[in-house]
C-alpha positions, 0 to 999 in steps of 0.5 A: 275753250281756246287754249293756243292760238297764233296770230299772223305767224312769220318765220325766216331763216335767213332770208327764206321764208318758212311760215308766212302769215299762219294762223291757228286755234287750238281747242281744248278737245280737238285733236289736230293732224299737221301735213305737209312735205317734209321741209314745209316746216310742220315741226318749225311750226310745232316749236314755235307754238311750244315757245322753244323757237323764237318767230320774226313777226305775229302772235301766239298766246296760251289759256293761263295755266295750261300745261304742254307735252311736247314729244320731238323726234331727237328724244333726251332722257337721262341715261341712268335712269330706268325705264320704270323711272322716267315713265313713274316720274310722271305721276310725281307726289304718287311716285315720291310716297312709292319711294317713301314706302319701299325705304321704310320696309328696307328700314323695318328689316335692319336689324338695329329696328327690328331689335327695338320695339319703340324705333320699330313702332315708330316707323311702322307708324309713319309706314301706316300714315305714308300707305294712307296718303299713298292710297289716297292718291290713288298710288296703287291704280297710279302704278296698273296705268304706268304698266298698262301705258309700257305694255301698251306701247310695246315696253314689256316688263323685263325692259323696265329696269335697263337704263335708259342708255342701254335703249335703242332709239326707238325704245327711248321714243317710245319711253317718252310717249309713255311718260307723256301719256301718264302727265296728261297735259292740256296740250299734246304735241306729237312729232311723228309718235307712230315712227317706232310702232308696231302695228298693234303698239299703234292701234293701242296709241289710237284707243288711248288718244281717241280719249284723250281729254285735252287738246293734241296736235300730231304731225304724222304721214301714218294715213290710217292712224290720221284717219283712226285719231284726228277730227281736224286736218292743218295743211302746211303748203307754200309757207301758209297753213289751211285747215279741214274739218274731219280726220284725213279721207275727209281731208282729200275730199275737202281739197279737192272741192276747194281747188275747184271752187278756188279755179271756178272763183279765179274764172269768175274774178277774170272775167269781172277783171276784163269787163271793168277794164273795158268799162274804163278803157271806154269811159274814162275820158268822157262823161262817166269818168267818175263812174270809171274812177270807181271802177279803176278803185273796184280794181285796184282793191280786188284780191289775187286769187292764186291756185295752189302750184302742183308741188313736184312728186317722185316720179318711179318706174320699176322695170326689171332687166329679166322675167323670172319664172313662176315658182319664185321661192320655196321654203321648207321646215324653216327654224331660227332662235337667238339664245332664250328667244325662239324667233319661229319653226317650221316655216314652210311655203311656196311664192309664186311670181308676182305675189306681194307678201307682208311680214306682219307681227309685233317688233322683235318678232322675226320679220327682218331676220327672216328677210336677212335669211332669203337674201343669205345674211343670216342663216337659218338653224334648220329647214331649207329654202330654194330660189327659182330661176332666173331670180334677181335680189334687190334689199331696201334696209331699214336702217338706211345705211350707205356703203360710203358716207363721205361722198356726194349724192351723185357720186353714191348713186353712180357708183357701180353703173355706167351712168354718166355724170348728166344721166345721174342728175336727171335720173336723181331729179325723179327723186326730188335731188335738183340743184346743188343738193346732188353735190353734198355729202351723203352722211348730210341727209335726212332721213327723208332724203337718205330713203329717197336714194337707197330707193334710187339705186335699189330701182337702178338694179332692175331686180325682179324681186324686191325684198323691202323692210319698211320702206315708207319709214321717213317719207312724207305723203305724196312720196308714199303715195308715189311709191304705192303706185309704182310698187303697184305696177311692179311686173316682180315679186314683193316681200315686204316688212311695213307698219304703215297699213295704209301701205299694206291695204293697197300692196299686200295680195298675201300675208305671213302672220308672226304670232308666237314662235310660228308663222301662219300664211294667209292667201289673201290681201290684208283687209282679209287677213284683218278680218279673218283675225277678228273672226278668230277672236270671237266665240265659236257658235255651237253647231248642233250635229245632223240628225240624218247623215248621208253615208255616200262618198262626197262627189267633187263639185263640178268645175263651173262652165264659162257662162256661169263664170261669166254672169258671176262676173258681170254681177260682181261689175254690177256691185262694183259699180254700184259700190263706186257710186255710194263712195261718190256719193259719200265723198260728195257729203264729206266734202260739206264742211257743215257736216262736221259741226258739232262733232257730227260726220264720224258715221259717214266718215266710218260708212266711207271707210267701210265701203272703200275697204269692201271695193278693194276685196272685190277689186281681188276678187274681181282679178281673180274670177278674170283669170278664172274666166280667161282659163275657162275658155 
């Protein structure tokens, strides 16, 4: 059943056009993925559609009497209220009798009450009635899912009663998903609910959604919770929409085949376009030209097939000005606590050049401030920690904050280098800075764009060690991508705090794992690091002693010999091989959209998924045995 729809959609801001002729459908049970850059007007599209914009010219409807939850990126919730408050007030009536109860046990212990049997039995009596209609309207089990939904979203118990003033930005967001998620609306839109997540927070918002009854339509860059949640993917691109079935890996097979078959349908109508041409040309002045007036018809009603403009992409290269040496840190005996909030103790490790480490725990853990303890900001209570030679610190803070906010983009990043005015604004145009945008102030940017240029002067510095806390917050797609890649080929060493696990699956070659007040260091990449966690959650097996032990000294096994090492190999080339051709194989069918119908394709999405994780852990595995092989000989 439809419950929204739109219908040849224009809206323009001033004369610029934001969406052009859009349509959409909504479905009561689907649950939709809106991309796009920013700036293409996924959030614009998203008022519009929730009627709190008005648009210039087409149609939008919605099924009587369904209600929408919209969650917006700028959150307004009374600041007086508490935490418990605005989440509970979701659940109205149940809430209201709550407050019913608490007031007639207040009245019960007045001592003016309790003297007086018949005042006593009267409010004991509408106590006993008010408990029943409580009861019935399932207030207790109403009160285990407000607790549930604030644990759930990373609201523990002693923040349920601050008021809503005292919160962070973050915190509010996260209030509100919470409130949203206990209304249960028909229709969900979700502006980016995944920015304040940690991890785990993210991974419950993804079980709650995946069965959610009505319809939801999110706009997120979070590639894994895309792929996690939504079962239809709307791009937004050149001001029209284009929808895909299948969540987002489905997604990038679908466009992919359909630039094809937009490039192979271009051909085609070319080549009828010149041969009717010529027909006319040849015909139209002799005795077929009334054959060669319907061909010049034929032409004249035949639609442009316009491909799709490679929109411009970051363009990021990270050089170092020198190497550092191979020991690049050492940490020994490490400890830090804030008064009642032991952080962690006794963290020791040793990093080595070229690792890329991520910081993984919930928020409020300790990643950060071990950050801000390696770069000098924040010192820690006991232990020490050395750096290796040669060491060169580059920081990307999440806060996003500039030194200067009332000077231009330019003169921000000119700041402190010998670039020249015109070096500045070409190296600025790798960034996406082009035009008059070079001139504004740095306290007008977005989020998006303030990201952008901390990460343009980070990369002016040249350090041969990045310590990076979470620098995707705010980038869309192809930004993040771009970032990857060049992260990717960095000669240095990374320390990176993220929540993105898109991110972290292609960066991350170790991981420092904060769990209650310790850090446990795991050597190797995150798909690894995940499923040594499952393994840990899982019962131990019982493993029966031997019967016969050997009391000889156990031998060191032998070092394998080259050629060992060496057929090891090509057998891993061979599964790598055979691996990437079942991934073509499975794109091939997840680009059918007929596979998708009725619900269907979950389980090639899932085998796709698993193969490509498996790929990467030989990819590791494969660097690593090279190395082995390479020393060998």
């Amino acid at each position: 059943m439809s419950l929204l729809s739109a219908r040849n959609l224009h809206k323009y801001y001033a004369a610029n056009p934001v969406l052009v002729d859009v349509n959409c459908n909504l479905e009561r049970g689907e649950r939709v993925g809106l991309i796009g850059r920013n700036g293409s007007g996924k959030t614009t599209l998203l008022r519009l559609l929730a009627q709190r914009e008005d648009y210039d010219e087409g149609q939008i409807s919605m099924a009587n009497g369904t209600q929408l939850g919209y969650l917006t990126q700028g959150v307004e919730l009374p600041d007086s209220m508490t935490v418990w408050q605005v989440a509970s007030s979701a659940l109205g009536a149940v809430m209201q009798l709550e407050a019913k109860l608490r007031q007639l046990e207040q009245e019960m212990g007045l001592p003016h009450i309790a003297a007086d049997p018949e005042q006593l039995a009267k409010v004991m009596a509408e106590y006993t009635r008010t408990n029943a209609e409580f009861e019935h309207l399932g207030g207790y089990e109403s009160e285990i899912q407000v607790r549930t939904i604030l644990n759930g979203l990373g609201l523990p118990e002693p923040v349920w009663g601050q008021p809503m003033g005292s919160l962070s930005g973050g915190q509010r967001t996260r209030v509100a998903l919470a409130k949203l998620l206990l209304e249960q609306p028909d229709i969900l839109f979700l502006d980016e609910p995944t920015n304040h997540l940690d991890v785990e927070a993210i991974a419950w918002l993804e079980g709650n959604l995946a069965t959610y009854r009505g319809a939801l339509l999110i706009v997120s860059h979070d590639r894994e919770f895309l792929d996690n949640v939504v079962t239809k993917i709307w791009e937004l691109s050149e001001h029209n929409l284009v929808a895909y079935t299948g969540n987002y890996s489905a997604y990038l097979v679908q466009k992919v085949e359909r630039a094809k078959r937009q490039a192979l349908m271009l051909r085609q109508q070319q080549r009828e376009r010149e041969q009717l041409e010529r027909l006319v040309a040849k015909f139209k002045a002799g005795t077929r030209a009334t054959l060669a007036k319907s061909w010049e018809k034929r032409l004249a009603r035949m639609e442009p097939i316009h491909l799709s403009r490679k929109q411009r992409s970051m363009r990021l290269a990270l050089h170092t000005k020198r190497r550092s040496g191979n020991d690049v840190l050492t940490i020994q005996g490490l400890s830090k606590a804030y008064p009642n909030k032991p952080l962690f103790k006794d963290f020791a490790a040793e990093v080595k050049l070229r690792e890329r480490i991520a910081l993984i725990g919930p928020n409020g853990s300790g990643k950060t401030t071990l950050l801000k303890i390696l770069l000098g900001e924040v010192p820690a209570d006991t232990g020490r920690l050395r750096w290796g030679a040669s060491i060169d610190l580059g920081y990307f803070s999440q806060d996003l904050r500039l030194p200067d906010e009332a000077v231009s983009v330019l003169e921000s990043l000119l700041e402190g280098t010998k670039l020249l005015p015109a070096e500045g604004r070409s190296y600025l145009a790798r960034f996406l800075f082009v035009g008059d945008i070079v001139f504004q102030p740095v306290s007008t940017l977005s989020g998006g764009e303030r990201n952008r240029l901390i990460l343009a002067k980070l990369l002016l510095t040249q350090a041969n060690v990045l310590v990076l806390d979470e620098p995707t917050n705010h980038l869309d797609i192809p930004a993040r991508e771009a970032l990857e890649q060049a992260l990717y080929e960095y000669s240095g060493t990374l320390f990176i705090v993220s929540h993105d696990r898109y991110f972290l699956r292609r960066m991350a070659t170790r991981v420092w794992h904060f769990n209650g007040e310790n850090i446990k260091d795991y050597k190797m990449n995150y798909a690894n690091f995940l499923n040594e966690l499952t393994l840990a959650t899982m019962p131990t097996p019982v493993v029966k002693p031997r019967v016969h032990q050997s009391v000889e000294a156990k031998q060191e096994p032998a070092q394998p010999k080259p050629e060992q090492l060496a057929k090891a190999l090509a057998e891993l080339e061979q599964r790598i091989a055979d691996l990437e051709a079942t991934r073509d194989s499975l794109y091939a069918q997840m680009a059918d959209p007929s596979l998708y119908e009725q619900g269907g394709g979950q389980e090639t999405v899932l085998h796709c998924r698993q193969v490509e994780q498996e790929l990467q852990e030989l990819y590791a595995r494969w660097e690593q045995q090279a190395r082995d092989l390479e020393q060998a000989y």
